[in-house]
C-alpha positions as CSV (number, residue, x, y, z in Angstrom):
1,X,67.5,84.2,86.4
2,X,70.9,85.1,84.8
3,X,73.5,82.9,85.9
4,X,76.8,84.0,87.9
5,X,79.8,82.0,88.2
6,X,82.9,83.1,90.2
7,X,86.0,82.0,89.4
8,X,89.7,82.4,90.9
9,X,92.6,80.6,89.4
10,X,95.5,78.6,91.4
11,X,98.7,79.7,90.0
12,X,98.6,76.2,88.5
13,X,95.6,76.6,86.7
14,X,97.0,79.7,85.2
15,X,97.2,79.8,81.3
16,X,99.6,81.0,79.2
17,X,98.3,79.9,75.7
18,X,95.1,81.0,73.2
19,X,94.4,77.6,71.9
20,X,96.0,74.0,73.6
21,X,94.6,73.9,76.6
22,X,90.8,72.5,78.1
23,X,88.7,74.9,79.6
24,X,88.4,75.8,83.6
25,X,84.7,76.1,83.2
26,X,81.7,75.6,80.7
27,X,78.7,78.0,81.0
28,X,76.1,78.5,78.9
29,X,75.3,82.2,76.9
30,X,74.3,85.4,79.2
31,X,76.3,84.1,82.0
32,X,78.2,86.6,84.1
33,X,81.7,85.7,84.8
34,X,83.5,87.0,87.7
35,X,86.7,86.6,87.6
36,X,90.0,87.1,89.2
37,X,93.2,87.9,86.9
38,X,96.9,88.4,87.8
39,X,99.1,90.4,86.1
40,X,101.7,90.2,83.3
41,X,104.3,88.7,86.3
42,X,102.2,86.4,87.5
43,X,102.4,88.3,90.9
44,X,106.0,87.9,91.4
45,X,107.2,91.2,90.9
46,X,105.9,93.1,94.0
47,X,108.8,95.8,94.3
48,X,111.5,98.0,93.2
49,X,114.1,95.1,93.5
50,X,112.0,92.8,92.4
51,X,113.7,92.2,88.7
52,X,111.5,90.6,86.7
53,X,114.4,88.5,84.9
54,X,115.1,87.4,88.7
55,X,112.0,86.5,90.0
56,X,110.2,85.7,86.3
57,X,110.5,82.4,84.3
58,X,110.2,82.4,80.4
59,X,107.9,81.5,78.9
60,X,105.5,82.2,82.3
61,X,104.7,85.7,81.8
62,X,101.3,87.4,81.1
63,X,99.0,84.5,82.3
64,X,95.3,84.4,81.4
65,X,92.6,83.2,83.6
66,X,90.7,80.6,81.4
67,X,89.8,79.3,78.8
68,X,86.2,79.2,79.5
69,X,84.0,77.3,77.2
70,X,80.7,78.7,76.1
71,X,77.6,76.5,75.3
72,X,76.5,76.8,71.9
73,X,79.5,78.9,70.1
74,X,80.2,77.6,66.9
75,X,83.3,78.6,64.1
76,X,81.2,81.6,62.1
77,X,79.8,82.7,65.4
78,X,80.6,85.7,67.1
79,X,81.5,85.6,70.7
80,X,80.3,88.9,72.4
81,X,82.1,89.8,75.7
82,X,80.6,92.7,77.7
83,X,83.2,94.3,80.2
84,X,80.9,95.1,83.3
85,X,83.6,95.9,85.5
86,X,87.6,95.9,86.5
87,X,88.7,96.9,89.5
88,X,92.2,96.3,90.7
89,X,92.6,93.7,93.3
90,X,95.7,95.1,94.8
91,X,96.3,98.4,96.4
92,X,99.6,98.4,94.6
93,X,101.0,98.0,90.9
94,X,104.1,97.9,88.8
95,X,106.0,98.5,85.7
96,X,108.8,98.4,84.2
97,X,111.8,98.4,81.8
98,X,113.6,95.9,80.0
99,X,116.7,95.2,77.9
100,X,115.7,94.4,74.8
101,X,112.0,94.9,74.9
102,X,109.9,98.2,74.4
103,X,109.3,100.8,71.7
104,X,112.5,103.0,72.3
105,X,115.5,100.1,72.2
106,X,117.0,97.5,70.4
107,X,115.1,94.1,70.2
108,X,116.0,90.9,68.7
109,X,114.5,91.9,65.6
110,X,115.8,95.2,65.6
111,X,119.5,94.2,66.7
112,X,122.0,97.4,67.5
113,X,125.5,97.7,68.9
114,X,124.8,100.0,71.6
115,X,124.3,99.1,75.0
116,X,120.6,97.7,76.1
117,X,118.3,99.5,78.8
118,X,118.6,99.1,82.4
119,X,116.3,97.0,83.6
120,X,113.7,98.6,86.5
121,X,110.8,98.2,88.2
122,X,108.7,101.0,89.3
123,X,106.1,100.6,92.1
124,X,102.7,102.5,91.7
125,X,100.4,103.4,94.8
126,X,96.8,102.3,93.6
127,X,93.9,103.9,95.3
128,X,90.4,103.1,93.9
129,X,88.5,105.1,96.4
130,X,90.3,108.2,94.9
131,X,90.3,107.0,91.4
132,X,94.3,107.4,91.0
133,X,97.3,105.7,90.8
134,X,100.7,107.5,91.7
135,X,103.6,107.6,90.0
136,X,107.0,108.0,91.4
137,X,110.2,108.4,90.0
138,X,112.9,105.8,90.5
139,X,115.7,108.6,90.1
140,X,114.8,111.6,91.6
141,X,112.0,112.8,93.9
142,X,109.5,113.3,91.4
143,X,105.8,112.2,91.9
144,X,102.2,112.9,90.5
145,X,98.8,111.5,90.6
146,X,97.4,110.0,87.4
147,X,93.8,108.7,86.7
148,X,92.6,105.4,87.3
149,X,91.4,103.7,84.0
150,X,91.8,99.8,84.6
151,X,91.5,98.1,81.5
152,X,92.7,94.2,80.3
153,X,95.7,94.3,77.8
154,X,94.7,90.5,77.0
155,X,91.4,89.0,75.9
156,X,90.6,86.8,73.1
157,X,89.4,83.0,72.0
158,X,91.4,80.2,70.8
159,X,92.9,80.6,67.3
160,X,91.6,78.2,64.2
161,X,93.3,75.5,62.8
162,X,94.5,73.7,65.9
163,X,97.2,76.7,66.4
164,X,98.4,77.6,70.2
165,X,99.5,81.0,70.6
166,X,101.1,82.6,73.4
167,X,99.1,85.2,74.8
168,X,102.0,87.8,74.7
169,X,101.2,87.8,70.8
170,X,97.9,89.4,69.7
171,X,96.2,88.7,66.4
172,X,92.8,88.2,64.7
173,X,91.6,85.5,68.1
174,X,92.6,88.4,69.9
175,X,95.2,87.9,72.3
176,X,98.0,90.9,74.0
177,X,96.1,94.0,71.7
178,X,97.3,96.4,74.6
179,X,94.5,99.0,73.8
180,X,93.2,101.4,76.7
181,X,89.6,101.0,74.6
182,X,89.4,97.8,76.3
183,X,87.7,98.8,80.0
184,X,85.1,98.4,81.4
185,X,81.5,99.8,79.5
186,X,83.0,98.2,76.5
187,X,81.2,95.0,74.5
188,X,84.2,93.4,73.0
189,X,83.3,90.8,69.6
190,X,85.7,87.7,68.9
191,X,85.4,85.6,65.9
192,X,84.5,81.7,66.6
193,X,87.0,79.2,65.7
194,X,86.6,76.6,67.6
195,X,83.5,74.8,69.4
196,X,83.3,76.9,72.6
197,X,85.1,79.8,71.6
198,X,87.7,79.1,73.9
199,X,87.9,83.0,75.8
200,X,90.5,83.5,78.5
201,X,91.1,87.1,79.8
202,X,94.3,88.7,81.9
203,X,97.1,91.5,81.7
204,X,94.9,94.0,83.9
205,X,96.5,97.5,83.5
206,X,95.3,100.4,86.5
207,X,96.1,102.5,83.0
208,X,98.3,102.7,79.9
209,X,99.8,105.1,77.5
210,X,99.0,105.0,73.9
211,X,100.9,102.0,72.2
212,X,101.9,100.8,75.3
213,X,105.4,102.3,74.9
214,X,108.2,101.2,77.2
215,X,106.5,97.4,76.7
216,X,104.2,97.1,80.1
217,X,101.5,99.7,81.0
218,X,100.9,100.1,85.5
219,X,100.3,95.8,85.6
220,X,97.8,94.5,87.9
221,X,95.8,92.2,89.2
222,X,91.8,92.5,88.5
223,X,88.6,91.7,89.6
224,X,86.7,91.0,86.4
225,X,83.2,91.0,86.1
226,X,82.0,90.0,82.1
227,X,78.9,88.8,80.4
228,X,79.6,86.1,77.6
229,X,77.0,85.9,74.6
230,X,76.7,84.3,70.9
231,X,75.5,85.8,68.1
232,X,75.2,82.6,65.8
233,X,75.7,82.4,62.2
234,X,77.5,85.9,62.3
235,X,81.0,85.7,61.6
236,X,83.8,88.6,63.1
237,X,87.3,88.8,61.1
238,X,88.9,90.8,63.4
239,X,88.4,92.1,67.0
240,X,86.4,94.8,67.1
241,X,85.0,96.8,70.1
242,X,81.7,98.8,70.9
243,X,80.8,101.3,73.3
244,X,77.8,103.6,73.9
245,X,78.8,106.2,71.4
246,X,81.3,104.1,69.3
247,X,82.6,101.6,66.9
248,X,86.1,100.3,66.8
249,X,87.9,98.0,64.7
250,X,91.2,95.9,65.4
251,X,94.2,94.8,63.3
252,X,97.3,93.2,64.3
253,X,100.1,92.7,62.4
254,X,103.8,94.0,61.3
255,X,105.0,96.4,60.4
256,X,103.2,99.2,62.4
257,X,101.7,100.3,58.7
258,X,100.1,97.0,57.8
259,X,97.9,96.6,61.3
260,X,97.0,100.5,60.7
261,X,95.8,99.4,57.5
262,X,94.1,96.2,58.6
263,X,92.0,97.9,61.0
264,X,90.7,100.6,58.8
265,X,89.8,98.1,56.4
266,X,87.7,96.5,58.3
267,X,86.3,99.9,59.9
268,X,85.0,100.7,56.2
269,X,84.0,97.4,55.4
270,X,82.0,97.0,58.5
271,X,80.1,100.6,58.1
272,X,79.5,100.1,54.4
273,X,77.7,97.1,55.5
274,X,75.8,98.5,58.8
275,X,74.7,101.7,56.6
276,X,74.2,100.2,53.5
277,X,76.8,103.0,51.9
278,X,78.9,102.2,48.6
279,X,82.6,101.0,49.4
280,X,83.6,103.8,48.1
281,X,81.2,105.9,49.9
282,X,82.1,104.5,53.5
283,X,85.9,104.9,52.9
284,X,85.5,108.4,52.6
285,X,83.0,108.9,55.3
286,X,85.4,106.7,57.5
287,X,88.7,109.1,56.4
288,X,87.2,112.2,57.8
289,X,85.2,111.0,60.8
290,X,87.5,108.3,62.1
291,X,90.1,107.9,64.4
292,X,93.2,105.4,64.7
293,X,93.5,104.8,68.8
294,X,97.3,102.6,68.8
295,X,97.8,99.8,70.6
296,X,100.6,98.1,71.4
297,X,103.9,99.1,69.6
298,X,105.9,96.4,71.4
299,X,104.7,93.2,71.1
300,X,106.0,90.2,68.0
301,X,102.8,92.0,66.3
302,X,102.0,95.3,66.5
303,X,98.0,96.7,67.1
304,X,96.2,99.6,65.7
305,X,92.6,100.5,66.1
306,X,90.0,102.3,63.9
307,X,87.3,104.6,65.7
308,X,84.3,106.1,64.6
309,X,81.6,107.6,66.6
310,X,78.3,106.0,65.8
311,X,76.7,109.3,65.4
312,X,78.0,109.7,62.1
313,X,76.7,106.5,60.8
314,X,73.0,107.7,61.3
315,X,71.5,105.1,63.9
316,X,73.2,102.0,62.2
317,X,72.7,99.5,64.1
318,X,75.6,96.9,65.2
319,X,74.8,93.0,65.8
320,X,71.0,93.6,66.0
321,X,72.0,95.9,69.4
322,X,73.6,93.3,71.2
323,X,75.7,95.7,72.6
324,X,72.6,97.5,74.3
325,X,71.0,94.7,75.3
326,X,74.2,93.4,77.3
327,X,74.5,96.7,78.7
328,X,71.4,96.5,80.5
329,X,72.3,93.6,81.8
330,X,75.1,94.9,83.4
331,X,73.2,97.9,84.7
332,X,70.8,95.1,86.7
333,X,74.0,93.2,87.6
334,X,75.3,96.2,89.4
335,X,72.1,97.5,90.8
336,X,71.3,94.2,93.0
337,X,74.6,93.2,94.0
């Protein structure tokens, strides 16, 4: 029988790092996690007034539940994480703007005279029966219902090389990618570099914009359900993502350009290898079939993902069908809970 282990963090067990820090629990492969995940805030922004450089501590934001150590997982593995099922924990979200933080403003890297942003919170009404969360304006009376569709802005494994990164920064291990793609359906694959892997999860969004663009997406808390696997002796070099009908590759990086470029490199590498096409061959098969979902825009590196629908790579088959395989898994999960 599959194994299920539950797991809710104290705020003291929270994590804040990829890398530097032992794991909360040890489970062996094919073990289904369920887990509980605050948000970027840690919980402490909970309303309008509620100013996150107030009631926030730097470096204590965007805390991952984890790391959780898995059995068996090797550097050269892969570590393949199947998203069963998020669902927020709260009945309530929030979002917000800062001063020098986002896609549309000055940063610290991007230094200008004028002043910053205002700094506000917006409070979203989150109603999972009804598959929305509401959105209301902070200055006017403006309001409207927009789709559910949680996802986790933050997943990954420890880094190599003895390297601690904070989890706000997302790179090949993984980290804050910020991608929509990331919810629930979706088999995620990490590279293994240390013994363990190392994974830790957080940043639940109810839903998120492209690229993540004002620097948060509707943060909340989740209820995580995953299933953690190996695939030994098969190495990942970059994130990349799996669905029923698709194949997605991750780069992260700056500038914008160079993770665009990242991701599409491994995209054609990856298919000229599944299909058994000519380089040359896959990168043009890959140039008119693809697509380049962003994700962050915001972050100290910068995300961009490269789609392509798997019917257009003739039945090639991904990590011997892991993906399937962890899919049914999940299907018998839900069906006897």
């Amino acid at each position: 029988m599959t194994e299920v282990v539950s797991y809710r963090p104290s705020p003291e067990e929270l994590s804040y790092t990829f890398g530097g820090r032992e794991p909360v629990r040890r489970v062996e492969p094919g073990t289904i996690l369920e887990l509980y995940t605050e948000d970027c805030f840690g919980g402490r922004v909970r309303d309008v007034g509620d100013l996150p450089s107030v009631v926030c501590e730097f470096p204590y934001l965007n805390p991952v539940t984890g790391p959780v150590h898995v059995e068996g997982a090797e550097p050269g593995d892969t570590l393949a994480v199947h998203f069963v099922e998020i669902v927020p924990a709260r009945d309530w979200a929030v979002s917000s703007t800062f001063p020098h933080f986002g896609a549309l403003t000055g940063t610290h890297t991007t230094a200008m005279l004028h002043a910053p942003l205002d700094e506000l919170v917006w409070r979203y009404d989150v109603d999972v029966a009804a598959g929305v969360v509401r959105y209301h304006a902070r200055r006017s009376d403006f309001s409207v219902e927009l789709p559910l569709d949680p996802m986790h802005g933050t997943a990954g494994v420890a880094p190599a090389a003895f390297e601690s990164r904070m989890t706000i920064v997302p790179d090949a291990h993984g980290g804050n990618l910020d991608t929509p793609e990331l919810r629930a359906g979706v088999t995620a694959y990490f590279g293994v570099n240390v013994p363990g892997a190392l994974f830790a999860l957080g940043d639940g969004h109810c839903r998120q914009g492209d690229g993540e663009v004002c620097g948060t997406g509707v943060e909340a808390a989740m209820n995580t359900v995953v299933i953690l696997d190996v695939i030994k002796g098969v190495p990942t070099p970059t994130p990349r993502f799996e669905t029923d009908t698709a194949l997605m590759s991750a780069g992260s990086a700056r500038p914008l350009e160079d993770a665009y470029r990242m991701s599409q490199h491994d995209l054609v590498t990856w298919a000229a290898g599944l299909t058994g096409l000519d380089l040359l061959d896959a990168y043009q098969l890959i140039s008119q079939a693809g697509e380049a979902p962003v994700g962050n825009v915001c972050d100290p590196n910068y995300t961009m993902l490269a789609k392509v629908a798997k019917r257009f790579l003739n039945g090639a088959d991904a990590y011997e069908g892991r993906h399937g395989r962890l899919r049914a898994a999940a299907q018998d999960y839900l069906s006897t809970r």
